[in-house]
N, C-alpha and C positions, 0 to 999 in steps of 0.2 A: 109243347115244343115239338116241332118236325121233325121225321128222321134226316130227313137232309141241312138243317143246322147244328144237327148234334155230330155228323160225322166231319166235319170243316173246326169246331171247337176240338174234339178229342185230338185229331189232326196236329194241332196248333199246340193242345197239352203233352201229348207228346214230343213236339220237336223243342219245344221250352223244356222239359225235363230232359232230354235229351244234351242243351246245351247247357242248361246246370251241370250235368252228369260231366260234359267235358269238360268247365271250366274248373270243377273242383279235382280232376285225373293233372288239369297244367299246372294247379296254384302253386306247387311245391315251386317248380320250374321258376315260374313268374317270380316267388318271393326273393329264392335266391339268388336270381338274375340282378332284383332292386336292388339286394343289401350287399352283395359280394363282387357285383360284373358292372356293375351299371358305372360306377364313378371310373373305376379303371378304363375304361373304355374309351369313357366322355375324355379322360387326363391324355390315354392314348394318341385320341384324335386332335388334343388340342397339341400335343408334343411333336408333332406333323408339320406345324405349320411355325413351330420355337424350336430357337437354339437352347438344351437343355446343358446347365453346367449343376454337378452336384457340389456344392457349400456344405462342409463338412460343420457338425453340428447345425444345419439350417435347412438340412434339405437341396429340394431341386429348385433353381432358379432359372425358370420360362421368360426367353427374350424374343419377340416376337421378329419372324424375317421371311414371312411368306413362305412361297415356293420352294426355298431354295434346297432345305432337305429332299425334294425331289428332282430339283436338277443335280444333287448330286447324284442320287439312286440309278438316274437312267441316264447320265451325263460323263458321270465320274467313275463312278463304283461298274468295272467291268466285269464282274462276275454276277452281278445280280442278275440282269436280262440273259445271261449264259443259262445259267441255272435254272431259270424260270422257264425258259424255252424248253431244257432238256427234260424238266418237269413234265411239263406238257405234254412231250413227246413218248415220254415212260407211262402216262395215264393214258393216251390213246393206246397206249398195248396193254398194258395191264389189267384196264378195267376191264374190257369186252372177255380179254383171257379167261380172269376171274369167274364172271358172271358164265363164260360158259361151261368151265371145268364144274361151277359149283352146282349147276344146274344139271347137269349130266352127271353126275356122284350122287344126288337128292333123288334121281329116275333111278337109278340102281339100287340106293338104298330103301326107295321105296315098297322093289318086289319081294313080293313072298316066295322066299327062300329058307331053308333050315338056316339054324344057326344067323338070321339076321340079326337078331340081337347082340351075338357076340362082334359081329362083323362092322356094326353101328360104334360100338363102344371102343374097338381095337381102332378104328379107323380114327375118331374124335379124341382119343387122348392124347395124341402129337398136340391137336388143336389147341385142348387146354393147358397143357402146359406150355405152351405157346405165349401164352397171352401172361399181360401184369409183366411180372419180374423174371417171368423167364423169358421172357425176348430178352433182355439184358443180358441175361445169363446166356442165351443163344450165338448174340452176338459177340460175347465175352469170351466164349468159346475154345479156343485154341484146336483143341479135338474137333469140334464139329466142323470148325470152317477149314479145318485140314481135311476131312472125311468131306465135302463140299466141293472146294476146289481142286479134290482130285479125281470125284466126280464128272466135274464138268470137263476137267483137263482127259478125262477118259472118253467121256463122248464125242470132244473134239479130236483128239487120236485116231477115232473108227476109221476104219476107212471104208465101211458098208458106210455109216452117216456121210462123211465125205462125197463119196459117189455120189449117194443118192443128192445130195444139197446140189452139186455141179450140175446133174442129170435136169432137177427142177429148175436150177436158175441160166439153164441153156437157150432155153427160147425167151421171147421178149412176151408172147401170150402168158397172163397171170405170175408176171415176171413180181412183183408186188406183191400180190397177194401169198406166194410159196413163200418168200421174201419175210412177210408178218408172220407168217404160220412157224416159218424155222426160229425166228425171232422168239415168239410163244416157250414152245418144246425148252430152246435153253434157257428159261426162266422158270420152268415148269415147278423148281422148288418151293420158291418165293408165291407162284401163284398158289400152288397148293396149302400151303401155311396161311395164307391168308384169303382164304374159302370157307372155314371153318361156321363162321356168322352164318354167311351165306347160304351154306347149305343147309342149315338147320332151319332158317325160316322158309327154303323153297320145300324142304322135308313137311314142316306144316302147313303150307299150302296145299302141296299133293294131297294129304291125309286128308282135308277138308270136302273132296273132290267124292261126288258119291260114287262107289263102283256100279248103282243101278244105268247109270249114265252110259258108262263103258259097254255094259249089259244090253243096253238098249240100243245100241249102236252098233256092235255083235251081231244081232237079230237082223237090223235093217243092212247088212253085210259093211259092214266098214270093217278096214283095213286098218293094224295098227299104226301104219303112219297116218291114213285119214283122222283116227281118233286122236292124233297126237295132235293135229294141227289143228281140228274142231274142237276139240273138248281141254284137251289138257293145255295147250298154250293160252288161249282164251281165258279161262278160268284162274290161271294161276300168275295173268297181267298185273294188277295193282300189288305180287309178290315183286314181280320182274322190277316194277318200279321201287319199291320199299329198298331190294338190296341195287339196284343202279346208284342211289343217293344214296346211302352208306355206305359204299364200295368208295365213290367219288369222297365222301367225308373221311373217311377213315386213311383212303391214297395221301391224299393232299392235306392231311393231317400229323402223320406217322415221322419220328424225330429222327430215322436215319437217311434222312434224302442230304443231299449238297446244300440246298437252298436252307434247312432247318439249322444247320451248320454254320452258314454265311450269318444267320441269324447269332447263331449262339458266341459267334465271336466278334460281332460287331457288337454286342453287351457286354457281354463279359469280359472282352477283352479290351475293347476298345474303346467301349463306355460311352458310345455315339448313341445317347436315346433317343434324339431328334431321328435320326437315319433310319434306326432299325423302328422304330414306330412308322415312318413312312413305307418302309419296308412291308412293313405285317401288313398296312391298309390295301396296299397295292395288292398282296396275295389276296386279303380278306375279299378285295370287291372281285376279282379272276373268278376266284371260286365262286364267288354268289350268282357270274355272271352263267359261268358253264352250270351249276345246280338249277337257274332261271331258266334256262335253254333246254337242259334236260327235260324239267318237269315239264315245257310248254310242248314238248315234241311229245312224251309219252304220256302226259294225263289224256291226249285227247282218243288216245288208243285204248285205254285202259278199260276192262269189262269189268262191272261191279256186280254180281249177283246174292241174291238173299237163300 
């Protein structure tokens, strides 16, 4: 046998062991999708298009009537499309916020400095105890959201911030864009509490990133903003895409928006499972539609190297 049919087979043994390798890293995923998500889902979708009445000792009883649960959603129900808009409108600021607070906190904590370690650990334990049951307990709060909104009740007081906000939003040039940015700053808390992901995967990214690179680009006289925008932006793309789509999943996912709300009380309260099933599908396909849009703009950016 020739060396050139043996390197096209090993080729081919590898990329087949390769997708063995993935498909036993998803099976967990896939299984309990089948046994735990799947029927729910299918019941969901079909509860979209039936009037659902619960029969006490008998369950739910699906009557079929089309559309109509959706003419009421965007017909009737006036806080839905409210909500949803303002949604929308909170994720075009938020996410970019996000992504860029967390990515500039990851450059920082990536330099060699004394005492980084302490400064890694002191910085990230808001984060964790952030997450699970202490958001609950955050939002539960009393202290905190009094230390919060006297915060912001303090920033909005300034009257250096004041100024300077008048000063910027004087002319009509980047009248918008100071606009997003002061927009930013007073949410800076919420973005920060929720960067914690983020940063820790753009932190493993950089680490991956060899300093011989930096080195060599050193030598040939690059600039560190050259090597930022050659080397380090470049290499650390398919990071940028990993948290863009879990920033977006995690946003439009998290139970204290309006809309999570509108959710929680046309169940619970109202017991309309027709509605709020048509409800969830409408967010579900949004979402898929902006994560479809993301991926297709940024996969084709994306630098993969070995």
């Amino acid at each position: 046998m020739s060396e050139k049919t043996r390197k096209p087979r090993k080729k081919k043994n590898l990329e087949r062991s390769n997708a063995i390798a993935g498909l036993i890293f998803v099976s967990p995923f896939i299984v309990g999708f089948l046994l735990f998500l799947a029927y729910p889902l299918i019941l969901s979708l079909r509860m979209c298009f039936c009037k659902v009445e619960a029969i006490p000792g008998s369950g739910l009883k699906l009557t079929w009537n089309d559309f109509d649960n959706f003419n009421k959603i965007f017909r009737v129900e006036p806080e839905f499309l409210q909500y949803l808009v303002e949604e929308l409108k909170r994720m075009a600021l938020f996410v970019p916020g996000i992504l860029v607070f967390s990515f500039f906190m990851a450059i920082l904590l990536n330099q060699e400095f004394k005492g980084r370690t302490v400064v890694r650990a002191i910085y990230f334990l808001p984060v964790i105890l952030s997450a699970g049951i202490f958001v609950g307990l955050e939002a539960n709060n009393a202290l905190l959201a009094s230390v919060k909104d006297a915060a912001k009740a303090e920033s909005s007081l300034s009257s250096i911030t004041t100024t300077l906000e008048s000063i910027l939003l004087t002319g009509e040039t980047g009248n918008k864009f100071f606009q997003y940015v002061i927009d930013i700053v007073g949410q800076v808390y919420d973005i920060a509490m929720a960067s914690g992901i983020q940063i820790i995967i753009f932190l493993s990214g950089l680490q991956t990133i060899s300093p011989s690179m930096y080195e060599a680009a050193k030598i040939e006289g690059c600039t560190g903003w050259e090597s930022f925008w050659k080397i380090t932006f470049p290499l650390i793309g398919s990071m940028i895409l990993v948290n863009v789509v879990y920033t977006l999943v995690d946003f439009f996912t998290r139970t204290d928006s309006q809309l999570m709300n509108l959710f929680d009380q046309t169940l619970l309260q109202r017991f309309e499972y027709g509605k709020v099933a048509a409800m969830s599908w409408v967010y579900f396909l949004i979402i898929a539609a902006v994560l479809g849009i993301v991926m297709l703009l940024f996969s084709r950016r994306v630098y993969y190297y070995d």
